[in-house]
RODO-2510 file (C-alpha; in nm, 4 decimals, decimal comma):
residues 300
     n   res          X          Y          Z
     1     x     5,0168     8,1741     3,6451
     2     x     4,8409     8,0027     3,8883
     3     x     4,4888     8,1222     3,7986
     4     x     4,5719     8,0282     3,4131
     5     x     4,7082     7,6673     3,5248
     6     x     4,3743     7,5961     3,6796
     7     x     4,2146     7,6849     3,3822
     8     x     4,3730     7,5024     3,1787
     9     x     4,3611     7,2286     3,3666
    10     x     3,9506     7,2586     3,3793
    11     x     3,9097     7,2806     3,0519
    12     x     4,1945     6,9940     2,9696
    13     x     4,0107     6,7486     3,1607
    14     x     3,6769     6,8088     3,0602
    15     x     3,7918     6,7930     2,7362
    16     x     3,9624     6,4168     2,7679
    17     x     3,6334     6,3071     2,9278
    18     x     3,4022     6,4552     2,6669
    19     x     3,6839     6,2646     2,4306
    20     x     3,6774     5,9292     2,6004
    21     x     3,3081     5,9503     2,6191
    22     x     3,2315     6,0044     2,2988
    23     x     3,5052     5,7063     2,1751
    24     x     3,2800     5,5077     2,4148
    25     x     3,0033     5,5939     2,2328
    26     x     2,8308     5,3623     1,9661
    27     x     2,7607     5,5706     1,6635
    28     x     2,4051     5,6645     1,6310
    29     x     2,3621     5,4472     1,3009
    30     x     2,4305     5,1600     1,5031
    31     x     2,1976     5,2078     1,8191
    32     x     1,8749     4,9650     1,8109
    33     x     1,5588     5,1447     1,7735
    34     x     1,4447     5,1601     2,1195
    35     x     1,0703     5,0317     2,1279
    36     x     0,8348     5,2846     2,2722
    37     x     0,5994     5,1751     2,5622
    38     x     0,2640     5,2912     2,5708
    39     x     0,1953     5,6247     2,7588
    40     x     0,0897     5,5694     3,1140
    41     x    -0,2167     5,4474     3,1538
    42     x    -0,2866     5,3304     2,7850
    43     x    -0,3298     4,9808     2,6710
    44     x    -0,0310     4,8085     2,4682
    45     x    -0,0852     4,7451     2,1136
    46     x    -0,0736     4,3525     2,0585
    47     x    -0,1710     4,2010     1,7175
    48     x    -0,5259     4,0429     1,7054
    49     x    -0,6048     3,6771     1,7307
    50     x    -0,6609     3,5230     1,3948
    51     x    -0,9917     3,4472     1,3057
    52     x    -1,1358     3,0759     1,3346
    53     x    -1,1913     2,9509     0,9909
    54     x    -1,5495     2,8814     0,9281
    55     x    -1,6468     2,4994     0,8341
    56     x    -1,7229     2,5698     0,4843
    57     x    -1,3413     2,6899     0,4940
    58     x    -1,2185     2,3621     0,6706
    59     x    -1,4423     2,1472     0,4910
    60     x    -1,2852     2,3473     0,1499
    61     x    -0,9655     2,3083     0,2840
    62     x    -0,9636     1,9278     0,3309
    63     x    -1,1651     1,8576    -0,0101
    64     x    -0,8524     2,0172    -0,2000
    65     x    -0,5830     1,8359     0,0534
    66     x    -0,7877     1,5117    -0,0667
    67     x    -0,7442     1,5979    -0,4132
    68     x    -0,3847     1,6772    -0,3974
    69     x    -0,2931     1,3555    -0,2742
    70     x    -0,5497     1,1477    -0,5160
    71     x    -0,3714     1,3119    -0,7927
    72     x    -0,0177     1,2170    -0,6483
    73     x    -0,1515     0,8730    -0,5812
    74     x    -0,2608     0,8510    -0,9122
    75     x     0,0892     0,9575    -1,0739
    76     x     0,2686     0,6892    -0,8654
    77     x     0,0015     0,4493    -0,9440
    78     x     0,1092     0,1813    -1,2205
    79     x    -0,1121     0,0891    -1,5175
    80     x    -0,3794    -0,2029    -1,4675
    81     x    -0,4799    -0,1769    -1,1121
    82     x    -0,8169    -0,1442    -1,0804
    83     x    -1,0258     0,1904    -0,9211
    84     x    -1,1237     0,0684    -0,6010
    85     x    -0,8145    -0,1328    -0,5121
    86     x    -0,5760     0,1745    -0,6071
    87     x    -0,7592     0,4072    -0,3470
    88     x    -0,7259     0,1203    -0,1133
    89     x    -0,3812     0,0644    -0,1452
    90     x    -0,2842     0,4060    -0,2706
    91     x    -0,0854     0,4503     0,0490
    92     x     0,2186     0,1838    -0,0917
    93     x     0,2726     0,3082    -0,4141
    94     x     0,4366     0,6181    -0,3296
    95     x     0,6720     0,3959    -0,0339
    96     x     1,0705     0,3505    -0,1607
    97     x     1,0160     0,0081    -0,1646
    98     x     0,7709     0,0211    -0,4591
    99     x     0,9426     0,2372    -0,6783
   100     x     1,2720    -0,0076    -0,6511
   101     x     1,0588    -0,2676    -0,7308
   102     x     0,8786    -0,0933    -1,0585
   103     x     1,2225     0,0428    -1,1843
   104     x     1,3304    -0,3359    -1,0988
   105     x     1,0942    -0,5030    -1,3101
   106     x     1,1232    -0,2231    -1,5590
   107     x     1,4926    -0,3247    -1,5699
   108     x     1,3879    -0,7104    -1,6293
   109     x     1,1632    -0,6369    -1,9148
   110     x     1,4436    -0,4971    -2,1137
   111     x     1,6822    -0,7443    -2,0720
   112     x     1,4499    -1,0160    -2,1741
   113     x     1,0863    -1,1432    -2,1460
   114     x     0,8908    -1,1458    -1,8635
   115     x     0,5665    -1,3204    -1,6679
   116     x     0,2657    -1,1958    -1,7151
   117     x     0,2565    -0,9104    -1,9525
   118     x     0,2991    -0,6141    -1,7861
   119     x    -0,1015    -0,5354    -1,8775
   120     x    -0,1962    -0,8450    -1,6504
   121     x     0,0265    -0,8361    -1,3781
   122     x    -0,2652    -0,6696    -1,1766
   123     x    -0,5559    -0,8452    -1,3350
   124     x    -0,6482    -0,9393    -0,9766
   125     x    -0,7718    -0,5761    -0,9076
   126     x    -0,9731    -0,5883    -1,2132
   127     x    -1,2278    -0,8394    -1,1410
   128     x    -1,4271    -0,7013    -0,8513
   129     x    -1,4427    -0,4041    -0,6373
   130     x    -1,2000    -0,4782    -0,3603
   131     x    -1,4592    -0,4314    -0,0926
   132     x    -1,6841    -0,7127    -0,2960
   133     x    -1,3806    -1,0266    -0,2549
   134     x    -1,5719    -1,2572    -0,0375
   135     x    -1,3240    -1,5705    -0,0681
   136     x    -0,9130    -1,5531    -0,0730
   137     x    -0,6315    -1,7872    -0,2323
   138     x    -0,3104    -1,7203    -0,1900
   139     x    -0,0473    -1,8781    -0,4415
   140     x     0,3221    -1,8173    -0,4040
   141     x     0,4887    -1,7655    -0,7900
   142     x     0,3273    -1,7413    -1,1284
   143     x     0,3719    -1,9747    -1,4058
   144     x     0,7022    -1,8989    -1,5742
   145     x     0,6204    -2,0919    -1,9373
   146     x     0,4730    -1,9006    -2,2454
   147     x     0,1239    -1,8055    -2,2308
   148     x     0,0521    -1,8950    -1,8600
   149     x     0,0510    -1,6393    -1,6028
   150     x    -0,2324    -1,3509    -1,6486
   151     x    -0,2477    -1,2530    -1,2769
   152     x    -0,4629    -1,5130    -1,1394
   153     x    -0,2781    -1,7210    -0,8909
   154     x    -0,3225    -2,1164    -1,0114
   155     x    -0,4743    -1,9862    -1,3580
   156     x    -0,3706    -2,0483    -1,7282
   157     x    -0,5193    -1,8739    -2,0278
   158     x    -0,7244    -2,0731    -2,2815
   159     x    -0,6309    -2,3319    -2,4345
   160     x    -0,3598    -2,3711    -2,2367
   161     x    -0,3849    -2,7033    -2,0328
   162     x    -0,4205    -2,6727    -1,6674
   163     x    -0,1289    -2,7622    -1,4676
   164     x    -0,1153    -2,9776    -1,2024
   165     x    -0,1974    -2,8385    -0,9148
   166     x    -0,4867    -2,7017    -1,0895
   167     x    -0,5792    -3,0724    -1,1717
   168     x    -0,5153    -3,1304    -0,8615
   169     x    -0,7576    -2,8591    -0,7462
   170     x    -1,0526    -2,9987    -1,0094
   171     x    -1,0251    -3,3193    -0,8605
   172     x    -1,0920    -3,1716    -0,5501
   173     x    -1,4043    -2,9938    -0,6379
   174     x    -1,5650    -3,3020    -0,8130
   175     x    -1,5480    -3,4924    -0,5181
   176     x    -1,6417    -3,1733    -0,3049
   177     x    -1,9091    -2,9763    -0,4813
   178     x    -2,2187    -3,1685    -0,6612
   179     x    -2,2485    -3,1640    -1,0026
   180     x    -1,9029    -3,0205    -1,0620
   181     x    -1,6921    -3,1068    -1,3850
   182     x    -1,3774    -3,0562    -1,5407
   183     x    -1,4109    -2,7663    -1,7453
   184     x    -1,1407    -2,8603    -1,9645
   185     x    -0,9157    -2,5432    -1,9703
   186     x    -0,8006    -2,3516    -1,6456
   187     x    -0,9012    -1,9918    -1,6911
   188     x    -1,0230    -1,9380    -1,3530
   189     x    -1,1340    -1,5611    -1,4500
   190     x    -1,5017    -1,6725    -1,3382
   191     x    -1,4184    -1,7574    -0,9527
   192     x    -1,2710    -1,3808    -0,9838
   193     x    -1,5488    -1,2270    -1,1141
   194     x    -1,7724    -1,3910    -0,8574
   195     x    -1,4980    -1,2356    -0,5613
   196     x    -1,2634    -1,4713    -0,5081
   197     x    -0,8910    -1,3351    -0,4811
   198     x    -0,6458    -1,5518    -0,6855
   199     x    -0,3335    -1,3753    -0,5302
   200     x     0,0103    -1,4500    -0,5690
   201     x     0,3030    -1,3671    -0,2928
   202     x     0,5367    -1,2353    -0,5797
   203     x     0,3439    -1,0831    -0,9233
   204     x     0,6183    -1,1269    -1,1911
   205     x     0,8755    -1,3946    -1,3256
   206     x     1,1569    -1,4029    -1,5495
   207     x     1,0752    -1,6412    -1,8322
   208     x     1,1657    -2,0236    -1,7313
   209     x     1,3358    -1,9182    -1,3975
   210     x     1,0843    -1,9845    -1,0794
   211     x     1,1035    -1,7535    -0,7734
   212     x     1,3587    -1,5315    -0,9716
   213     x     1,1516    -1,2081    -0,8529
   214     x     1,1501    -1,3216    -0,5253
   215     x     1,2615    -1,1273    -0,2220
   216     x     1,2568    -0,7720    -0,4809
   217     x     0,9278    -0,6298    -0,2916
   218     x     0,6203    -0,8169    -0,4204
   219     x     0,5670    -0,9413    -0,1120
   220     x     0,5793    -0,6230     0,0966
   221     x     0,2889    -0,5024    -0,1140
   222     x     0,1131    -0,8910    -0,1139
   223     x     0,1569    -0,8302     0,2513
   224     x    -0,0360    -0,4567     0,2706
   225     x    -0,3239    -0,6463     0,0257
   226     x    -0,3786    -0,8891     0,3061
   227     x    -0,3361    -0,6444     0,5392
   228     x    -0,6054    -0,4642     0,4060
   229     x    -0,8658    -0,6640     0,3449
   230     x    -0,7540    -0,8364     0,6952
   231     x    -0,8567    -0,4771     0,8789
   232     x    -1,1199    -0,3296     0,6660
   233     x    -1,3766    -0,6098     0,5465
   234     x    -1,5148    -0,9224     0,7937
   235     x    -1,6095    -1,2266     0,7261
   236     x    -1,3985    -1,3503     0,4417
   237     x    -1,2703    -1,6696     0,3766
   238     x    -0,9097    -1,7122     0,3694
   239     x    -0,7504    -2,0873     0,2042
   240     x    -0,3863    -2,1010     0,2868
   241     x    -0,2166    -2,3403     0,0932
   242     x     0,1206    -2,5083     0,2188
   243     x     0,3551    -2,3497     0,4378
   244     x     0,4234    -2,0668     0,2315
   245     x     0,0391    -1,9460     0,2274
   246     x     0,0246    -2,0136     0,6005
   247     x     0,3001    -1,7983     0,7029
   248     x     0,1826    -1,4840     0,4754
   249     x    -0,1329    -1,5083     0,6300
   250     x    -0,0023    -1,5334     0,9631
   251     x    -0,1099    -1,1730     0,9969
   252     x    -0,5027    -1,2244     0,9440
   253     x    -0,7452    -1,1287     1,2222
   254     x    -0,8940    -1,4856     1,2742
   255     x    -1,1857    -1,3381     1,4664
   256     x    -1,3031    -1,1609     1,2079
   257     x    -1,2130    -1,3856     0,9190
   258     x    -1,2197    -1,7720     0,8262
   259     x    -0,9241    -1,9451     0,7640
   260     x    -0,9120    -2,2981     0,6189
   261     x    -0,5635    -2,4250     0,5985
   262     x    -0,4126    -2,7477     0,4176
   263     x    -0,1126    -2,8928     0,2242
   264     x    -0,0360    -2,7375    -0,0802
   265     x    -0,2418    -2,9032    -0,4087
   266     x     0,0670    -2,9959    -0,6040
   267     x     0,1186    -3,3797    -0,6678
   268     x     0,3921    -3,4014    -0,4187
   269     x     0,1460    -3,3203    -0,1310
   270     x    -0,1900    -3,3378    -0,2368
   271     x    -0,2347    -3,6768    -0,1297
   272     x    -0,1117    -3,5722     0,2397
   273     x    -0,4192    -3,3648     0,3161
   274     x    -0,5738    -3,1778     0,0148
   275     x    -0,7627    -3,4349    -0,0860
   276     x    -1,0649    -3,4771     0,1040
   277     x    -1,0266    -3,1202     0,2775
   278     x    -1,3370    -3,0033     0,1427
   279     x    -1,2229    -2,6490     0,1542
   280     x    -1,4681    -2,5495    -0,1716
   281     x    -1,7752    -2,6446     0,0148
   282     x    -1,6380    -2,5433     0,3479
   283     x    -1,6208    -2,1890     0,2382
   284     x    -1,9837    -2,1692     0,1272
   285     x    -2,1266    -2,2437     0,4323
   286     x    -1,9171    -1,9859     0,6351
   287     x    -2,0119    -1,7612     0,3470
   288     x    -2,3553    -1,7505     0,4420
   289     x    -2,3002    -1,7409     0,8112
   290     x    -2,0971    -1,4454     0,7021
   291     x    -2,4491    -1,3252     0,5470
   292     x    -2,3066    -1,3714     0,1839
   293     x    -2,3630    -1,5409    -0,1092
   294     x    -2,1891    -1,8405    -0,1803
   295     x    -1,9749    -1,9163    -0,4656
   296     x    -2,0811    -2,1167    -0,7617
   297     x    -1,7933    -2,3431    -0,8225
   298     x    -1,8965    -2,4501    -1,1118
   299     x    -1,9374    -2,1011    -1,3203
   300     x    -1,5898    -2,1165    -1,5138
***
């Protein structure tokens, strides 16, 4: 009895401890692959470095990158703005602020008419290349009456008369520049041609309501036009208008630019300094210390 007991007892206790081993035991399915190290004395595997891309591949690489975005910027690009001054400015269009303001004046157009027809709004662009503007006006508004506004700051489409701060402005220039006369409409279209930017603040209007597209975004991207031409060209001659003018061009690198400022031409401050400012013939002579042509007033 004895001899059997301690059998039985061996074999019972081995047997609970093979037992509560193997319940201890995660099932072979569920083991991790254990990862094999090298034999002893043989170098571990590792992946090799990539290989440096030659510069016909980086130069291949950055040509289709430039592509890519040229044709985004040119999706988000509205009609009318001129080659050069889209690739300039190609960085706003695609900015929240300037989609609000499209789908904004989008909005405005269907509920009733507005200033200047959508295929002028950017006639600015389309008078020189922008790295040819030599001479810059800033205006604030454009004209809100039929037939005005064609995106020319100050401007008016033949035969509409000019108005008055334009006649204000021709007075100036007779008694500034020799042999200058009124040219008896005020399509300023040949100042633009010759690089002068006629730029307004804000770009559209509703019809008989001044400054009612004000404050929508026009004059973030205004701002980024100055901004530009500010930081990538020298020499150019900036006339700032009235307060309005002065404080958008607040921004202007003034020792690498020319800035003539003065009361606003409009008959209820011409007479307080824009008479007799001379800015026309001013702007010629730092022109050609500038190393460029003048302008010819008179070509209109």
């Amino acid at each position: 009895m004895i001899g059997q007991k301690t059998i039985h007892s061996f074999f019972s206790s081995v047997s609970k401890k093979r037992t509560s081993a193997e319940l201890n035991e995660p099932e072979e399915d569920a083991k991790e692959p254990k990862k094999q190290k090298p034999c002893a004395g043989e170098p571990e595997l590792r992946s090799p470095p990539p290989t440096p891309l030659s510069p016909e591949q980086l130069d291949r690489i950055a040509r289709n990158k430039r592509a890519a975005l040229e044709r985004l910027s040119s999706a988000q690009t509205p009609p009318g703005i001129g080659e050069s001054w889209r690739k300039g400015l190609s960085a706003e269009f695609s900015k929240p602020y300037f989609k609000q303001l499209m789908n904004f004046v989008s909005d405005e157009r269907k509920r009733g008419t507005v200033y200047p027809p959508a295929e002028q709004v950017f006639t600015w662009t389309q008078m020189c290349d922008i790295r040819d503007v030599k001479v810059v006006i800033l205006g604030q508004d454009p004209y809100h009456g039929p037939n005005q506004a064609h995106g020319l700051c100050f401007s008016v489409k033949r035969p509409v008369n000019p108005p008055p701060s334009l006649e204000n402005m021709y007075k100036e220039l007779v008694s500034d520049i020799e042999g200058f006369q009124h040219p008896g409409h005020g399509d300023l279209t040949g100042w633009a041609k010759q690089g002068v930017l006629l730029l307004n603040a804000v770009l559209t209007v509703r019809a008989h309501q001044a400054n009612s597209h004000k404050d929508r975004g026009w004059e973030a991207f205004t701002d980024a036009v100055v901004q530009w031409l500010s930081n990538n060209l020298e020499g150019l001659v900036f006339m700032l208008w009235g307060s309005y003018a002065q404080k958008k061009g607040a921004a202007i690198n003034r020792k690498c630019h020319h800035v003539l400022q003065t009361v606003h031409p409009s008959p209820l401050s011409a007479h307080r300094g824009f008479f007799g400012c001379s800015h026309f013939s001013k702007a010629n002579e730092l022109l050609k210390k500038s190393g460029k042509s003048p302008i010819d007033w008179k070509d209109l």
